[in-house]
NUKOLTI-619743 format. One line per field, with one value per residue: x, y, z of N, C-alpha, C, CB in turn. Coordinates in nm, 4 decimals. Each point is the difference from the previous one (the first is absolute). Glycine has a CB too. Layout:
BEGIN
nu [X, ...]
nv [Y, ...]
nw [Z, ...]
cau [X, ...]
cav [Y, ...]
caw [Z, ...]
cu [X, ...]
cv [Y, ...]
cw [Z, ...]
cbu [X, ...]
cbv [Y, ...]
cbw [Z, ...]
***
This chain:
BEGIN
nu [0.0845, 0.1867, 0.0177, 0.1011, 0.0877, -0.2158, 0.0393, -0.2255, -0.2834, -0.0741, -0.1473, -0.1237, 0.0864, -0.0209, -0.1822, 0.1549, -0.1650, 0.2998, -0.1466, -0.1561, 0.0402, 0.0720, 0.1108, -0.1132, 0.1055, -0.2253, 0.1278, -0.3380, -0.1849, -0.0771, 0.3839, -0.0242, 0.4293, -0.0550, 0.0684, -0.1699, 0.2402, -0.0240, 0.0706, 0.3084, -0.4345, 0.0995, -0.1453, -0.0883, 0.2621, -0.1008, -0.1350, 0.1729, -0.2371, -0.1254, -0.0898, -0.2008, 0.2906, -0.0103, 0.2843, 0.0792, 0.2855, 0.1004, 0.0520, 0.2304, -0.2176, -0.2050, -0.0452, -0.1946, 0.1586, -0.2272, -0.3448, -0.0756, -0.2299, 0.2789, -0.3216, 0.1369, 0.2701, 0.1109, -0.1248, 0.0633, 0.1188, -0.0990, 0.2542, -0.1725, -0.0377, 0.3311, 0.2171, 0.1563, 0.0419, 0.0432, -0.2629, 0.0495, -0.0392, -0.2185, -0.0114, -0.2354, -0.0894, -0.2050, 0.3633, 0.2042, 0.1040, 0.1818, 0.2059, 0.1357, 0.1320, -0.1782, 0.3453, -0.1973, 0.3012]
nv [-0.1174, 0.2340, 0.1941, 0.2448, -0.0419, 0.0072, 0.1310, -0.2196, 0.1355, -0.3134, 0.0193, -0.1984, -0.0572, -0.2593, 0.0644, -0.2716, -0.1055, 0.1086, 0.2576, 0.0983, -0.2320, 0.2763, 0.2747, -0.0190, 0.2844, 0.0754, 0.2915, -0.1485, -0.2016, -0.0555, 0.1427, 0.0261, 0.0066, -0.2244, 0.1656, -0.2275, 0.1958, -0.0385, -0.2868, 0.0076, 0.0246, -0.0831, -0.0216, -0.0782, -0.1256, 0.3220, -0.1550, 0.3513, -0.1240, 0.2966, -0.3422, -0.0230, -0.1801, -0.2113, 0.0834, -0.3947, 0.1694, -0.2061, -0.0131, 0.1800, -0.2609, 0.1420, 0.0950, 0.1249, 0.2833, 0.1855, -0.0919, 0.3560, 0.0789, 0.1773, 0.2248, 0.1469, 0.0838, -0.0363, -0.3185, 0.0190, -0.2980, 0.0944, -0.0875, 0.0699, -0.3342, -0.1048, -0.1719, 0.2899, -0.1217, 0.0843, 0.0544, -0.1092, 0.4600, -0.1371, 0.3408, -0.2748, 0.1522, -0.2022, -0.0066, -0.0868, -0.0816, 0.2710, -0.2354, 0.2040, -0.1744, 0.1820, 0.1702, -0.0695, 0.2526]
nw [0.0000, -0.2035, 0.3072, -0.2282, 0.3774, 0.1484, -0.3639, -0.1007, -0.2087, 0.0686, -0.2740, 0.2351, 0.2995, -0.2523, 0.3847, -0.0319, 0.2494, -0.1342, 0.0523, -0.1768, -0.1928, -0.0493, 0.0890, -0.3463, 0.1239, -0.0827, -0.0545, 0.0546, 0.1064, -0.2961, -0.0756, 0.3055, 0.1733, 0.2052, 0.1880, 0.2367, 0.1618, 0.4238, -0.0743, 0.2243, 0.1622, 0.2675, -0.0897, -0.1261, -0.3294, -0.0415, -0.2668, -0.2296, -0.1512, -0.0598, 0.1334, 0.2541, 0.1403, 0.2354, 0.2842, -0.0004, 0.2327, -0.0335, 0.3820, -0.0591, -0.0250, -0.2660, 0.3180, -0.1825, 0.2351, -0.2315, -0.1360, -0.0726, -0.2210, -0.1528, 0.0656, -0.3302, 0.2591, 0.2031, 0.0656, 0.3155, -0.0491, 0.3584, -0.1901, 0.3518, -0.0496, 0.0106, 0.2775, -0.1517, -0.2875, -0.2991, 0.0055, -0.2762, -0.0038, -0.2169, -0.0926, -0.2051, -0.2207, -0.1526, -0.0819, 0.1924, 0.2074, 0.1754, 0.1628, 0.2173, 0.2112, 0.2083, 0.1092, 0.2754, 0.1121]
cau [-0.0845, 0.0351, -0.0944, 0.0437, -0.0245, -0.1573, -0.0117, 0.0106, -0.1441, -0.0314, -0.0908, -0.0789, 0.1056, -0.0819, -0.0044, 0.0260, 0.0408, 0.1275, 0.0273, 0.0212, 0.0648, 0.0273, -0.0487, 0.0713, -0.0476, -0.1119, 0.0026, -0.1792, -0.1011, -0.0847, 0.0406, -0.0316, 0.0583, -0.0435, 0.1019, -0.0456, 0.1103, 0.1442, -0.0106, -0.0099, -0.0792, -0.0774, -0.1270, -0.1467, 0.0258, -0.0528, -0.0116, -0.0220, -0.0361, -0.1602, -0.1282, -0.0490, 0.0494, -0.0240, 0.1129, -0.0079, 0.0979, 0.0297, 0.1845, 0.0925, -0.0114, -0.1579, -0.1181, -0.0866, -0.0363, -0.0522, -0.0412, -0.0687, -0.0554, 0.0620, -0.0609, 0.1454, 0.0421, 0.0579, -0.0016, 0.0537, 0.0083, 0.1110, 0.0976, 0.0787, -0.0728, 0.0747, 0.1361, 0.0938, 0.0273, -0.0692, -0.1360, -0.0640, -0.0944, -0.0489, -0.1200, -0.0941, -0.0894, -0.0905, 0.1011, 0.1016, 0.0263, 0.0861, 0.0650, 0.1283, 0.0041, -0.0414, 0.0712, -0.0786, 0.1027]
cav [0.1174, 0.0924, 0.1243, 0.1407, 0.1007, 0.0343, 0.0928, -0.0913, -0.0131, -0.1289, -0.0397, -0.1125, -0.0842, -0.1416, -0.0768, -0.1437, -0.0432, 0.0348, 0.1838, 0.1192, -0.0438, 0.0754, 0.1731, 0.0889, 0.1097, 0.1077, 0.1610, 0.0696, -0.0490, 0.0926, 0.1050, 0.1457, -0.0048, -0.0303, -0.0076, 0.0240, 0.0347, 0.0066, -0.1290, -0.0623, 0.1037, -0.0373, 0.0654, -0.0741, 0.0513, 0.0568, -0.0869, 0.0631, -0.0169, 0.0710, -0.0961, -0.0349, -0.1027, -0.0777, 0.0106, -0.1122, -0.0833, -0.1527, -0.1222, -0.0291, -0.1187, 0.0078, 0.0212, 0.1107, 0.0267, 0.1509, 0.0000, 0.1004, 0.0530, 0.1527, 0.0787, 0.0385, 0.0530, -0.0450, -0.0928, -0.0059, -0.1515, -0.0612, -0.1627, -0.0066, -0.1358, -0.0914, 0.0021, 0.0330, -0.0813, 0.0342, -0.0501, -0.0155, 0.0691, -0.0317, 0.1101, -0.0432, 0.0263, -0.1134, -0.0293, -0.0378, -0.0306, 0.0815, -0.0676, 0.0507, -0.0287, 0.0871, -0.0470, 0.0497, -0.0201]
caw [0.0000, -0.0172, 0.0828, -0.0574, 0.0982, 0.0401, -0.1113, -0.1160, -0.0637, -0.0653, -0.0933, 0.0754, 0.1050, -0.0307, 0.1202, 0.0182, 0.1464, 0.0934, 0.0407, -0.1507, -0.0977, -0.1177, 0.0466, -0.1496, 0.0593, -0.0810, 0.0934, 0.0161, -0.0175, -0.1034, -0.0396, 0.0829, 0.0512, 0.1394, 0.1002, 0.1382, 0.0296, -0.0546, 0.0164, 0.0686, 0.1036, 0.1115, -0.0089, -0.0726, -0.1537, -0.0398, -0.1438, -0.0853, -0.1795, -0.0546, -0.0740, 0.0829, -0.0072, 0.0679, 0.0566, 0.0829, 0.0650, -0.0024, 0.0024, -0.0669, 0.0114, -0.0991, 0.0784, -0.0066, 0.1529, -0.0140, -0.1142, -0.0166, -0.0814, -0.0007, -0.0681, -0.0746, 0.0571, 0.1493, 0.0682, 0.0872, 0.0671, 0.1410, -0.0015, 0.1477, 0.0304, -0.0836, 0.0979, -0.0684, -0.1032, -0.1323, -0.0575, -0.1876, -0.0149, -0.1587, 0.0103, -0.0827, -0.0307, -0.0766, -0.1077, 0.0354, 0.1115, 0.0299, 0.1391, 0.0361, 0.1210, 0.1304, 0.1058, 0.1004, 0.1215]
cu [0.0891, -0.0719, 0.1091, 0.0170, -0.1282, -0.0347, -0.0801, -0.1519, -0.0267, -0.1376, -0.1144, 0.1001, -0.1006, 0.0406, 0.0108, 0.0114, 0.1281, 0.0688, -0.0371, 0.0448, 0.0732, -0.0132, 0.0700, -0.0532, -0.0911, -0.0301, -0.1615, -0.0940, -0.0726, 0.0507, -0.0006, 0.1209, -0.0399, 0.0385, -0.1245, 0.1425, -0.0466, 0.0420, 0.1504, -0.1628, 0.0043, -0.0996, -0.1255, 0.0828, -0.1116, -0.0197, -0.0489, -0.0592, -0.1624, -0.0592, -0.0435, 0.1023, -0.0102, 0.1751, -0.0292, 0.1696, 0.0358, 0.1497, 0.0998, -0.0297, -0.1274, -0.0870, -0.0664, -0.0243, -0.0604, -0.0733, -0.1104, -0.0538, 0.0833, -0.1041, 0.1179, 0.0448, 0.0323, -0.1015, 0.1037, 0.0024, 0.0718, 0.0164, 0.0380, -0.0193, 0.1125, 0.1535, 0.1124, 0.0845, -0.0487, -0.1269, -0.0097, -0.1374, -0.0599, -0.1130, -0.0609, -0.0984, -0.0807, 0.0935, 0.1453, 0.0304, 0.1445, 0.0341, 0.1423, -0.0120, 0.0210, 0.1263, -0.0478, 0.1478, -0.0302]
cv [0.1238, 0.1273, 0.0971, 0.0767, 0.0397, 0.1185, -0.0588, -0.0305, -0.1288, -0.0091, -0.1397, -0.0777, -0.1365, -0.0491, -0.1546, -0.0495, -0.0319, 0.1659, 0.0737, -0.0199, 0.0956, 0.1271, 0.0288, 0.1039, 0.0646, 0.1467, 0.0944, -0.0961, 0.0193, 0.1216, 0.0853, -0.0442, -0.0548, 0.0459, 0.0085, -0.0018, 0.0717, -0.1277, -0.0475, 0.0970, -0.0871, -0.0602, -0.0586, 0.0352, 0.0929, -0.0342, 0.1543, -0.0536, 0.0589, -0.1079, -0.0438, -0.1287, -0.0693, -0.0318, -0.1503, 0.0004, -0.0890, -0.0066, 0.0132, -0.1442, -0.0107, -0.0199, 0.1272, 0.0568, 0.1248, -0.0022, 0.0936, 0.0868, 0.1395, 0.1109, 0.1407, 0.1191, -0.0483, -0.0714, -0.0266, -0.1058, -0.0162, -0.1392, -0.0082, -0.1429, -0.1569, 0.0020, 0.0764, -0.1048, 0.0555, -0.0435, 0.0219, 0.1284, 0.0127, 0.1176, -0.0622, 0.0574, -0.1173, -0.0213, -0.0558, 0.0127, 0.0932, -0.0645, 0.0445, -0.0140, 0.1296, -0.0110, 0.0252, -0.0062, -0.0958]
cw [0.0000, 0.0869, -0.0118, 0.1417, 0.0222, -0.1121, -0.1325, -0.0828, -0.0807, -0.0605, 0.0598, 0.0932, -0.0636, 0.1561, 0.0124, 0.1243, 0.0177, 0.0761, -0.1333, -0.0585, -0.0663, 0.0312, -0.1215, 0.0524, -0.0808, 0.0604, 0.0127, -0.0425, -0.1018, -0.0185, 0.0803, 0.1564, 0.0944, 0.0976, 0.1585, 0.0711, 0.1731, 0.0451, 0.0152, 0.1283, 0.1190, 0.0011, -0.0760, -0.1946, -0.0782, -0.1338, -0.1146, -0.1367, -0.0265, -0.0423, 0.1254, 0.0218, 0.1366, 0.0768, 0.0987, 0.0191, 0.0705, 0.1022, -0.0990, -0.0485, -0.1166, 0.0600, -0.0229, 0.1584, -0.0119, -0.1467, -0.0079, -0.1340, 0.0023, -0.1113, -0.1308, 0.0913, 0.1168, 0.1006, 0.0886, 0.0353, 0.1472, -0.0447, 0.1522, 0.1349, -0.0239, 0.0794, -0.1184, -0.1010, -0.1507, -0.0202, -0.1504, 0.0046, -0.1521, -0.0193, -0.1571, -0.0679, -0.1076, -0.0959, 0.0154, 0.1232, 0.0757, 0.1450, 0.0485, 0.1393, 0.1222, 0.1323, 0.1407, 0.0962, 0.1458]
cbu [-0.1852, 0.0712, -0.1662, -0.1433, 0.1933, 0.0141, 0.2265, 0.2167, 0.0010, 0.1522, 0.2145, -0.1721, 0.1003, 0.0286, -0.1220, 0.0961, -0.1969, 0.0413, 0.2330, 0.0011, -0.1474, -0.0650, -0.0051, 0.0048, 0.1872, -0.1241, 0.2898, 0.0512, 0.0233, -0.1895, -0.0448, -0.3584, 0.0808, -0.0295, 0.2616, -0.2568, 0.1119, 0.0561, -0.2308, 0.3305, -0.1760, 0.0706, 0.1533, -0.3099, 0.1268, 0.0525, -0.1186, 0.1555, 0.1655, 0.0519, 0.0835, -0.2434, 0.1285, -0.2613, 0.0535, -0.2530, 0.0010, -0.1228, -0.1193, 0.1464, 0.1085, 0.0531, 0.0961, -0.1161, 0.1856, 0.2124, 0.0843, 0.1137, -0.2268, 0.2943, -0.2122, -0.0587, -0.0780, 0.1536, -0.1235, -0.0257, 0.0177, -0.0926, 0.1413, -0.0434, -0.2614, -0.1527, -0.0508, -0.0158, -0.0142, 0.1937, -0.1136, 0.0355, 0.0988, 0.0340, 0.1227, 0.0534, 0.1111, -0.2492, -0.1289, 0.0406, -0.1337, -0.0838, -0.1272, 0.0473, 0.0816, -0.2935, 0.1683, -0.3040, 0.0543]
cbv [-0.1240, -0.1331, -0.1252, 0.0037, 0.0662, -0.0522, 0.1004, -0.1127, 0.2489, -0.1004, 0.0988, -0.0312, 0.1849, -0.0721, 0.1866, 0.0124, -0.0804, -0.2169, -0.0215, 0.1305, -0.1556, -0.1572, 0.0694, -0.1341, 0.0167, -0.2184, 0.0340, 0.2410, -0.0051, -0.0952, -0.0529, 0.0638, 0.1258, -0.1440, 0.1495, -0.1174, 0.0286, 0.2518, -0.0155, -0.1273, 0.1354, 0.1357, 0.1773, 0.1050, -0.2256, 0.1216, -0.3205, 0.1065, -0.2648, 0.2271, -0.0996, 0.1228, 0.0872, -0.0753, 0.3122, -0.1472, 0.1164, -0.0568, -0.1976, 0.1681, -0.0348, -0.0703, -0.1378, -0.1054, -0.1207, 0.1278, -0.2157, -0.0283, -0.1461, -0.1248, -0.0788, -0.0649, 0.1223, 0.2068, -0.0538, 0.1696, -0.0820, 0.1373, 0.0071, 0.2951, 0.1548, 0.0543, -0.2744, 0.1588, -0.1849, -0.0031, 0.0537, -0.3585, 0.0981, -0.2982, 0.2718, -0.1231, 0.2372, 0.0608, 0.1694, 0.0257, -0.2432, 0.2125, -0.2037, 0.1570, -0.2278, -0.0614, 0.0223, -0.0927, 0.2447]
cbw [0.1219, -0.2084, 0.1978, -0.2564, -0.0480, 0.2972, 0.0935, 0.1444, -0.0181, 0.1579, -0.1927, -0.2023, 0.2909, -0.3149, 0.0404, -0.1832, 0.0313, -0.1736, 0.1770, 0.0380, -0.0082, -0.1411, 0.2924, -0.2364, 0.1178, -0.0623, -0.1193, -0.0639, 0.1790, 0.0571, -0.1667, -0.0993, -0.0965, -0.0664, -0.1867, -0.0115, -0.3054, 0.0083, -0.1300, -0.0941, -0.1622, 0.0561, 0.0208, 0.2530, -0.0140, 0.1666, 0.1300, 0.1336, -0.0328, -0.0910, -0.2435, -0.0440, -0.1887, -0.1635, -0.0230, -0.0932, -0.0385, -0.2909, 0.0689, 0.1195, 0.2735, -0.1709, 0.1593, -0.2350, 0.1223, 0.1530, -0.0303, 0.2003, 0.0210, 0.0382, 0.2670, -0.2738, -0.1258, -0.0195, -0.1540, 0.0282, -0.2512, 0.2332, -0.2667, -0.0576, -0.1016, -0.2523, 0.1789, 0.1903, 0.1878, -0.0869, 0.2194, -0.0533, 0.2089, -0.0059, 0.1654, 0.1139, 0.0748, 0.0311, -0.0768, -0.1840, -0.0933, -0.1579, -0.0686, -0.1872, -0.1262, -0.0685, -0.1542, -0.0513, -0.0947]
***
């Protein structure tokens, strides 16, 4: 597996009950920019994109542990819930997919 760093924009992970196989990268969604941030956080993430979409953060492992409806623009996700470590953050819409890794202090 190839990892760029927490900076790094991915296209897809392939979950497998051994873990995360694959992470290709990608710098947008349907052409339009993503970002949520800040990241390394605490707290919570703040999610940016102008469409309606869908935010799920995963295990490293592909446990599903956060899963939310995003209205457009800024969105406020608490992560302060979540121990310290990395997480898989997938943001979604009805077309594509957008993933990257989350760091929680």
């Amino acid at each position: 597996m190839v990892f760029k760093g927490p900076a790094s924009i991915l296209n897809s992970i392939i979950f497998k009950k051994e873990g995360i196989t694959a992470i290709e990268p990608l710098a947008s969604l349907n052409n339009q920019e993503v970002h949520f941030y800040p990241n390394p956080t605490k707290d919570y993430i703040k999610v940016n994109f102008d469409k309606k979409a869908t935010v799920e953060i995963f295990t490293i492992q592909g446990q599903l542990l956060i899963i939310k409806q995003l209205s457009e623009f800024n969105n406020i996700i608490p992560v302060n819930n979540l121990h310290s470590g990395s997480y898989v953050v997938k943001i979604l819409n009805k077309t594509r997919v957008f993933s990257d890794i989350l760091i929680i202090e």
